[in-house]
N, C-alpha and C positions, 0 to 999 in steps of 0.2 A: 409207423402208421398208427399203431392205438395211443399211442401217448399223442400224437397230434389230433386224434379223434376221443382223445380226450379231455384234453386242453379245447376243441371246439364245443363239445357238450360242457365242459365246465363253463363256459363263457357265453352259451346260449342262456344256461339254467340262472346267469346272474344276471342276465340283459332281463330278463322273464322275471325274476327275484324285483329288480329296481325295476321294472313297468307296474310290475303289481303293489310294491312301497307308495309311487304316486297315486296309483290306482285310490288305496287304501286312504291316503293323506288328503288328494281331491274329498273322497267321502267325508271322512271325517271333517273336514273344514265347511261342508256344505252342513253337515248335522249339527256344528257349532254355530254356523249362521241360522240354523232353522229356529236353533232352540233359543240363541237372541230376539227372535223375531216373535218366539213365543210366548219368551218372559214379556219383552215388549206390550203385547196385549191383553198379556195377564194383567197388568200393571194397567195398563189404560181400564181393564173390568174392572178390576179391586177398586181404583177411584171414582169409577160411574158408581157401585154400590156403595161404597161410603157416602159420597155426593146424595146419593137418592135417602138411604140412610138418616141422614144430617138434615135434609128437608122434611121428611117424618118426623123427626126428634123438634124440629123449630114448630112445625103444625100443632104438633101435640100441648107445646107450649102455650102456644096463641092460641090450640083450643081449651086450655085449661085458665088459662086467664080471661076469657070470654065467660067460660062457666062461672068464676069468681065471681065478674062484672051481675051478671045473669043471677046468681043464686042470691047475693048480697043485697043488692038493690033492685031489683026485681020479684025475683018467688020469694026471697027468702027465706032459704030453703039451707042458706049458711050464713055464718055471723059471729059476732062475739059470743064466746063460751060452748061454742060450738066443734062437731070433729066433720067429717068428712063422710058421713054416715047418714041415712035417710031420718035415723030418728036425734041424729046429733049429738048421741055419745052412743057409741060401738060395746063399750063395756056396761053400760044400762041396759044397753038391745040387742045380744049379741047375736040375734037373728036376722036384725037389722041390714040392709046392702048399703056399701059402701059406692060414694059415687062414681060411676063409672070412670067419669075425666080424670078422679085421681089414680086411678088404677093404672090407666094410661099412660099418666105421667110416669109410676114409677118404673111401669115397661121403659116406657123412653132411658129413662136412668139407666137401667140393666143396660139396653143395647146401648147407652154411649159410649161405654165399659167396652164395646166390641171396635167402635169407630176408632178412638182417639181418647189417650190422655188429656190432651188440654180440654174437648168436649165434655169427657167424663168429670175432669174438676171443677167446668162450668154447670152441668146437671146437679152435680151434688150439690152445690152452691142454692142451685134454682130450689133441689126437694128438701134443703135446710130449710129455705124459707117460706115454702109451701106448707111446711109442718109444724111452723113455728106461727100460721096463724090459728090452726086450731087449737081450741079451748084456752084461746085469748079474753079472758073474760072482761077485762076494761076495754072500754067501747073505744077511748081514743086513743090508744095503744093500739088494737085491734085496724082499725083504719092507717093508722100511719104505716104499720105495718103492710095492709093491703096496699096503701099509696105507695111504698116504694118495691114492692113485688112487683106493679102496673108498670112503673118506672124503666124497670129492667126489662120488662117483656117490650116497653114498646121501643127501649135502647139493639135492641134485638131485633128487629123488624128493620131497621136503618141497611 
């Protein structure tokens, strides 16, 4: 009689053992779907932020090439042999502020660094050339230089 009441408690406790296996393997298969479903929308946020991101960084753009437009042939407030600085050379005034839009841009720079590689190669590309028109002192170097910066910002906007 105890060994047959034992052999029946053996064979309860393994029936109970594999209900609780599925029990456990149901769970875990749902936390494996949850946490797909998680990444999933992680992945959908991370590219809204990039996306939002990358439209700041293009704004910043076309606001600094508008400033160009603006400072150049308008206030004239930049130009040939000039820096980016309210009194137009930063090292003659070094109390001087520096114009806001270029500041921005180079924000923009930093954060492309945080978007995207190919972005980031395109920003640097952009603040090479942004840099490369101050304290252009020949007038038509200066311009051509500004013409194909414009070139690119409005290649950009497409």
């Amino acid at each position: 009689m105890e060994g047959i009441a034992l052999v029946a408690i053996f064979g309860l406790d393994l029936r109970e053992y594999r209900k609780q296996g599925r029990e456990w393997l149901k769970q875990e298969q749902e936390r494996i779907e949850q946490h797909k479903e998680t990444a999933v929308q992680m992945d959908i946020w991370r590219k809204q932020i990039h996306a939002d991101r990358v439209a700041e960084i293009f704004s910043v753009l076309r606001e600094f090439h508008n400033f160009l437009i603006r400072s150049v042939h308008i206030d004239k407030t930049f130009g040939p042999g000039r820096d980016y600085s309210a009194f137009g050379n930063i090292s003659l005034h070094p109390e001087g502020r520096i114009f806001p839009e270029y500041l921005a841009l180079q924000e923009a720079y930093y954060l492309s660094y945080l978007v995207s590689d190919p972005l980031a190669a395109f920003m640097k590309e952009r603040m090479t050339e942004a840099d490369g028109l101050q304290r252009v002192n020949d007038s038509e170097e200066f311009h051509r230089k500004l013409m194909e910066f414009g070139r690119i910002q409005d290649g950009c906007e497409d």
